[in-house]
Backbone as a ProteinNet text record, in pm:
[ID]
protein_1_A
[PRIMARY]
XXXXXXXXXXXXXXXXXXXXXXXXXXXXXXXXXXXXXXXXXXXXXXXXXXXXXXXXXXXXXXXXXXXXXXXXXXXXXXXXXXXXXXXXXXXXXXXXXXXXXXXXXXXXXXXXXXXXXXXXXXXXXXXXXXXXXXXXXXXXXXXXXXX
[TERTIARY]
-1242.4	-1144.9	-1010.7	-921.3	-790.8	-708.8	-633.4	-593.3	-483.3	-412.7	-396.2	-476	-597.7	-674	-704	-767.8	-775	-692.9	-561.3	-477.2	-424.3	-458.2	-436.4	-550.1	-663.3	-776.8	-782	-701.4	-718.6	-560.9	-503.5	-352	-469.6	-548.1	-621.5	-659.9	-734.4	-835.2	-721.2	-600.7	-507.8	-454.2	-425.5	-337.1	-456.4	-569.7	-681.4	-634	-623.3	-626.7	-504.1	-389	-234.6	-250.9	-313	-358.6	-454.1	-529.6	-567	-519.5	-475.7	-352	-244.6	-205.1	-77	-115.3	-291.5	-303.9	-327.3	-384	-434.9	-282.4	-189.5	-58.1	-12.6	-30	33.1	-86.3	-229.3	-316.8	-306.4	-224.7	-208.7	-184.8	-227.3	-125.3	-145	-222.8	-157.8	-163.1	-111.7	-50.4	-177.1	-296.6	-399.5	-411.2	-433	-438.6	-367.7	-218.1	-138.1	-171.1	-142.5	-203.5	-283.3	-410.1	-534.7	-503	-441.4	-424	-304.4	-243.9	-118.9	-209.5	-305.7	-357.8	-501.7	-555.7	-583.9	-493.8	-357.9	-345.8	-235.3	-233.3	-170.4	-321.8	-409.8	-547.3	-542.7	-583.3	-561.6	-457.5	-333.4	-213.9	-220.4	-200.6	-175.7	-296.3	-395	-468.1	-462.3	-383.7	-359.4	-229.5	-198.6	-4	-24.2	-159.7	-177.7	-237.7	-324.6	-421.8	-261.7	-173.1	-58	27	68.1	124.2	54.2	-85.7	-132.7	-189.4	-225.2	-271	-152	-121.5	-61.7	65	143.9	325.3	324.5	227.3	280.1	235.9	131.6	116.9	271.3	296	469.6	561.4	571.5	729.6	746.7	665.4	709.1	754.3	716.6	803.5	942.7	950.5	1035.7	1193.2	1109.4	1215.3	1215.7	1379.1	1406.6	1423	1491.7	1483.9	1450.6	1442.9	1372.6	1288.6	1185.4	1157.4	1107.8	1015.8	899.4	1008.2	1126	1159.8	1189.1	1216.7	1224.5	1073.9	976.1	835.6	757.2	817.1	765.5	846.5	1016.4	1041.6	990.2	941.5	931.9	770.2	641.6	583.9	589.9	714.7	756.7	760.3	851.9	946.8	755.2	719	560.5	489.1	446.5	421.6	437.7	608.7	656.9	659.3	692.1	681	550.5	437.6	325.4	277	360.2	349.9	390.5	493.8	589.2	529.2	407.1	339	213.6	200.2	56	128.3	183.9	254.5	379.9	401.1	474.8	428.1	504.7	490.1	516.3	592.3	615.6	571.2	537.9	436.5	516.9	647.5	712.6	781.4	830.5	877.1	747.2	666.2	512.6	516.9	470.2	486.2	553.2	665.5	805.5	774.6	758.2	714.2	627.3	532.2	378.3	406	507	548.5	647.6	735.3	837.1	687.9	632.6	546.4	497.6	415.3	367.5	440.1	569.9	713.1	751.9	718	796.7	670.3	525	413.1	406.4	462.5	417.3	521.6	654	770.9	766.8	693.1	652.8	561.5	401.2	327.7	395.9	493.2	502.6	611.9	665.3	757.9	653.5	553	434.1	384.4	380	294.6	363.4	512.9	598.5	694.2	688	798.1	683.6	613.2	575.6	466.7	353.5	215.3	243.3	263.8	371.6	409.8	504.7	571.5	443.2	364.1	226	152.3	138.9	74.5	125.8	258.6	384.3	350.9	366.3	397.8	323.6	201.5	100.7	-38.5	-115.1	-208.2	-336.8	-379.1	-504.6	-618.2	-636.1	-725.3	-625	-548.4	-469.8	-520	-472.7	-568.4	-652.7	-726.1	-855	-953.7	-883.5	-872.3	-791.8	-692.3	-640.1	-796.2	-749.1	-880.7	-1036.9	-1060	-1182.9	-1168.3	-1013.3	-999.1	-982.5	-982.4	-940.5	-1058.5	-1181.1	-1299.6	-1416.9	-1372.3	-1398.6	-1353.3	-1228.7	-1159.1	-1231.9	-1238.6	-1294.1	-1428.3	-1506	-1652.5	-1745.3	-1685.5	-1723.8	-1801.9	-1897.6	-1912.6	-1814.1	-1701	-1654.1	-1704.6	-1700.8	-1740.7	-1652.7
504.9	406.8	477.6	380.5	471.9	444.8	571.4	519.5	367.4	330.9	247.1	81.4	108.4	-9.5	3.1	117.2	137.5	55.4	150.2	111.2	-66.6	-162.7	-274.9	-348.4	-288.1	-383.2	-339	-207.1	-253.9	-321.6	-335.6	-459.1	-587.3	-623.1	-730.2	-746.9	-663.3	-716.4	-673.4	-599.1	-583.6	-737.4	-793.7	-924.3	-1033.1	-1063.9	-1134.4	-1106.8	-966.4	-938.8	-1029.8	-1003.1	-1030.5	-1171.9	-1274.2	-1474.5	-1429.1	-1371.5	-1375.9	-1377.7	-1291.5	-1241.1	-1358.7	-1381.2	-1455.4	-1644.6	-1646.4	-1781	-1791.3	-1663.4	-1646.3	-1618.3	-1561.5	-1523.5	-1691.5	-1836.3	-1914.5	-1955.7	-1862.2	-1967.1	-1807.6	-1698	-1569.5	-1595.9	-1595.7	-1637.5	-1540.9	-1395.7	-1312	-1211.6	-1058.5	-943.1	-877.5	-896.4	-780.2	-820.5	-955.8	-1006	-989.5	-964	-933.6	-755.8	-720.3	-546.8	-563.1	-602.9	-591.7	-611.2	-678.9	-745.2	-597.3	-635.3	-429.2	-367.8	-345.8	-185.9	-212	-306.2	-316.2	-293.5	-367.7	-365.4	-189.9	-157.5	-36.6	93.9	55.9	130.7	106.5	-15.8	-44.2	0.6	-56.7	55.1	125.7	218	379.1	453.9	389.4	469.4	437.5	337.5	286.9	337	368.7	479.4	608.8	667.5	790.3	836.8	765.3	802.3	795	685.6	703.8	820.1	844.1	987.2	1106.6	1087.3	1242.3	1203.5	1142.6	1174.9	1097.3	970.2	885.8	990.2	1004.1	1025.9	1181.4	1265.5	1436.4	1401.9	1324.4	1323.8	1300.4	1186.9	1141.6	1236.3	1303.9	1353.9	1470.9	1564.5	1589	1503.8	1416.2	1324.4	1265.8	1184.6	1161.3	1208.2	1383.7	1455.3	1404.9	1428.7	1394	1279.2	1202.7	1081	939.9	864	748.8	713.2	618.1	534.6	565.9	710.4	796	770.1	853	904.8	696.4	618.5	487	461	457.9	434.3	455.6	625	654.7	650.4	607.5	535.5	401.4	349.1	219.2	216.2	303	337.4	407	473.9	544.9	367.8	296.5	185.4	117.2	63.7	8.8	45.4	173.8	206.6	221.6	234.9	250.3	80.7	-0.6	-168.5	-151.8	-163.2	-142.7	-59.6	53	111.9	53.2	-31.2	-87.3	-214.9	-271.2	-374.2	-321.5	-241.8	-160.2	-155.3	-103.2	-80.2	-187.2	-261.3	-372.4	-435.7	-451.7	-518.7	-639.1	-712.3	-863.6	-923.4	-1006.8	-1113.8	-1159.6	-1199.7	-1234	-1181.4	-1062.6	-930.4	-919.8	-905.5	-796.2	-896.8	-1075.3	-1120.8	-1146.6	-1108.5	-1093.2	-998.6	-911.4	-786.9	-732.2	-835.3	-854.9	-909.2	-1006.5	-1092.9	-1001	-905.8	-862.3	-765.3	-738.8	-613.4	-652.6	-774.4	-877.7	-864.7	-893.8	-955.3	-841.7	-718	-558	-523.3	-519.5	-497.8	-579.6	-732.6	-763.6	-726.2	-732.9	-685.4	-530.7	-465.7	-346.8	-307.9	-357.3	-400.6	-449.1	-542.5	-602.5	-514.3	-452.1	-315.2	-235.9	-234.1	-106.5	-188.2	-251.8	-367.6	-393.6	-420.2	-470.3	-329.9	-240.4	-108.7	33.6	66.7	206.4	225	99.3	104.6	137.3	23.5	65.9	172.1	239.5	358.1	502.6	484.8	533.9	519.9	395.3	397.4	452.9	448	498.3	674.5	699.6	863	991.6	910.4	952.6	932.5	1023.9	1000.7	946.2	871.4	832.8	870.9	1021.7	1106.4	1174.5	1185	1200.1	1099	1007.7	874.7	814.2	867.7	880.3	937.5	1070	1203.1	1161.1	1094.3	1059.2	931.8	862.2	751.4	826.2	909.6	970	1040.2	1085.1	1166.5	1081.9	929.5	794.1	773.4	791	715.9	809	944.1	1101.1	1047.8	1008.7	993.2	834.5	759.4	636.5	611.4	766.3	759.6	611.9	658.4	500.9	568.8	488.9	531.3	494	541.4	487.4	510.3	470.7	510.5	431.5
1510.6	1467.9	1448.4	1503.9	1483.3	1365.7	1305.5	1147.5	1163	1211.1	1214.9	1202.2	1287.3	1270.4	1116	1080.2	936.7	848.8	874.4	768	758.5	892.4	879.8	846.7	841	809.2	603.5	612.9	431	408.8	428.7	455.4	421.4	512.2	493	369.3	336.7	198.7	122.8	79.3	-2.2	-23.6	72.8	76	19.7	43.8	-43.7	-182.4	-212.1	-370.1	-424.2	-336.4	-365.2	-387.3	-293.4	-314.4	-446.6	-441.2	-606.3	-759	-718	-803.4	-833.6	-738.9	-732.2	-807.9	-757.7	-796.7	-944.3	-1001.6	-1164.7	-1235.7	-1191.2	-1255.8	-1341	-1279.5	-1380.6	-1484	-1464.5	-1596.7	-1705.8	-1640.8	-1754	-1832.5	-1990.3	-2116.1	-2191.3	-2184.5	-2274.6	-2171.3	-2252.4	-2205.6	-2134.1	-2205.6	-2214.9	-2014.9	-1974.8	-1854.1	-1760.3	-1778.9	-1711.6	-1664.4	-1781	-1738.2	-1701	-1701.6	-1588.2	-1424.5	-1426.4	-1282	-1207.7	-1313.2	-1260.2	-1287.9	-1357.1	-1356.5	-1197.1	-1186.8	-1088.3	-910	-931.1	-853	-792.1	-904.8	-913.8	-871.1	-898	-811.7	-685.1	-651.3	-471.5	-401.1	-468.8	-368.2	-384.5	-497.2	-462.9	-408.8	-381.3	-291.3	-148.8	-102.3	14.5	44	-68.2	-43.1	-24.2	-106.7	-122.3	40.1	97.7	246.5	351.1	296.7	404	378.9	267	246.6	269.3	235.6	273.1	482	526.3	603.3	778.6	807.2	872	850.4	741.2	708.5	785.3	759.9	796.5	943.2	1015.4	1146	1255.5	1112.1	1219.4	1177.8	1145.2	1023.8	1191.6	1249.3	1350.7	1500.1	1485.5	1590.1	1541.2	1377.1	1298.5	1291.9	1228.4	1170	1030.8	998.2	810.7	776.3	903	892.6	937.5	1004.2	989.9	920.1	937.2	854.1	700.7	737.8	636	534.5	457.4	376.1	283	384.6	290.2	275.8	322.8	310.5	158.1	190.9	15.5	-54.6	-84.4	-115.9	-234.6	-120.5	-163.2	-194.3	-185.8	-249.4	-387.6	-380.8	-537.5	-609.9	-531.6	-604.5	-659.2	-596.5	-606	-750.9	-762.5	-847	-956.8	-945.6	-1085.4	-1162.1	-1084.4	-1129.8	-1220.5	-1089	-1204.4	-1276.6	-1291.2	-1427.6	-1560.4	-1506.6	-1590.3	-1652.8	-1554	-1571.4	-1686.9	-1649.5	-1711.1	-1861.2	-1879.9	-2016.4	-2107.6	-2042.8	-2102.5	-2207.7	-2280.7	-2435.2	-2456.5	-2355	-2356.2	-2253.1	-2289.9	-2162.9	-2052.5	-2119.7	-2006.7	-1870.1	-1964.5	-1906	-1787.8	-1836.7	-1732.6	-1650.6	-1665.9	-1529.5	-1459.3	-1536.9	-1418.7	-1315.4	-1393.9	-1308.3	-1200.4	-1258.6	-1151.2	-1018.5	-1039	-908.7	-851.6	-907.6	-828.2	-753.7	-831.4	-738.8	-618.2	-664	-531.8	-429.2	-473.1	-329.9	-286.3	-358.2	-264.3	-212.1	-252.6	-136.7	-29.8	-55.7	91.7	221.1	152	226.4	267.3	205.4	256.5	364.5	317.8	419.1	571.5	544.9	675.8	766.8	690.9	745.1	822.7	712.8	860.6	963.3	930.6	1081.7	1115.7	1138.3	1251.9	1322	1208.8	1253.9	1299.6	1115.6	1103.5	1249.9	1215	1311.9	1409.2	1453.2	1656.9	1683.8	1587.3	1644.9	1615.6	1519.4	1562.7	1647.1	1707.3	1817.1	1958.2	1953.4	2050.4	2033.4	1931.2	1954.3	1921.3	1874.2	1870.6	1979.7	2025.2	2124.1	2087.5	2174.6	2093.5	2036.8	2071.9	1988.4	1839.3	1870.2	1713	1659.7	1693.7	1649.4	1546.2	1659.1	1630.4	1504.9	1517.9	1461.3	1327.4	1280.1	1152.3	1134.9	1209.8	1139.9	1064.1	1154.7	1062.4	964.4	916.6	820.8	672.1	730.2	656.6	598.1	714.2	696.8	606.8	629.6	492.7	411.4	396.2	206.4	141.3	270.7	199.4	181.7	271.7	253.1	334.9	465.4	559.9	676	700.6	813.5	923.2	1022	1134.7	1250.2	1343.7	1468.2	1592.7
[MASK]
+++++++++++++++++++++++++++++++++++++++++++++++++++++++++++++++++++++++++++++++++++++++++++++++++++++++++++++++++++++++++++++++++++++++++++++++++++

C-alpha cells in the first residue's frame, strides 16, 4: 500500500470523527465534554501529523527543498494542536467550544490542502516503490497488516 492511500484512507475515518464531533458540539453543556472531544481529537491528529512529519515530509523535503508546501504543512499542524491544547485546558465553556469548531474548520481546510496539493505532488515525485516503501513504514507504526 502506498503511503498516500494510507494517509487518505485515515482522512476518512478522521472526517467520521469530525460529523461526530461536530453533531454532539450543540447538546455539549459542560467543560468536562468539551475537553473530551479536544483531548480525543487532539490524539487522532497528532498521530496522523506525527506519521506525516516523521515519515511522508523528509521523503519530499529532497525534491521540495526549504520551501514549498512542507514548511506551511507543519505549520498548520503546529497551528492544530495548539487549538486543542487550548481546548484541553480551557476554563470556560464557551471559550473551548469556540475553539473546538475553529479546530474542526483548520483540520478540514488542511486535510483538503493534502488531497488536492501535498498527495499528488507525492505521487508525482516520488516512485512507486518509495511508495510503497513509506506505506509499509505507515503500516509498522500503525501495526497493520498491509499488503
Amino acid at each position: 500500500m502506498q503511503i498516500t492511500q494510507a494517509l487518505l484512507g485515515e482522512h476518512g475515518v478522521l472526517y467520521a470523527l469530525f460529523e461526530h464531533v461536530e453533531a454532539d458540539v450543540p447538546k455539549m453543556e459542560t467543560l468536562a465534554e468539551v475537553r473530551r472531544a479536544g483531548a480525543t481529537l487532539a490524539a487522532t491528529l497528532g498521530s496522523h501529523a506525527r506519521i506525516e512529519n516523521e515519515i511522508l515530509f523528509p521523503a519530499l523535503e529532497p525534491q521540495l527543498g526549504p520551501g514549498g508546501p512542507l514548511p506551511v504543512m507543519r505549520e498548520e499542524h503546529d497551528e492544530i494542536e495548539a487549538v486543542l491544547e487550548d481546548v484541553v485546558n480551557a476554563t470556560n465553556l464557551d471559550a473551548a467550544l469556540g475553539q473546538l469548531r475553529y479546530a474542526l474548520r483548520i483540520a478540514r481546510d488542511h486535510f483538503a490542502k493534502e488531497e488536492q496539493v501535498l498527495f499528488g505532488m507525492a505521487q508525482q515525485m516520488l516512485a512507486a516503490d518509495e511508495l510503497d516503501r513509506l506505506g509499509a513504514m505507515w503500516a509498522e507504526k500503525r501495526c497493520v497488516v498491509a499488503r
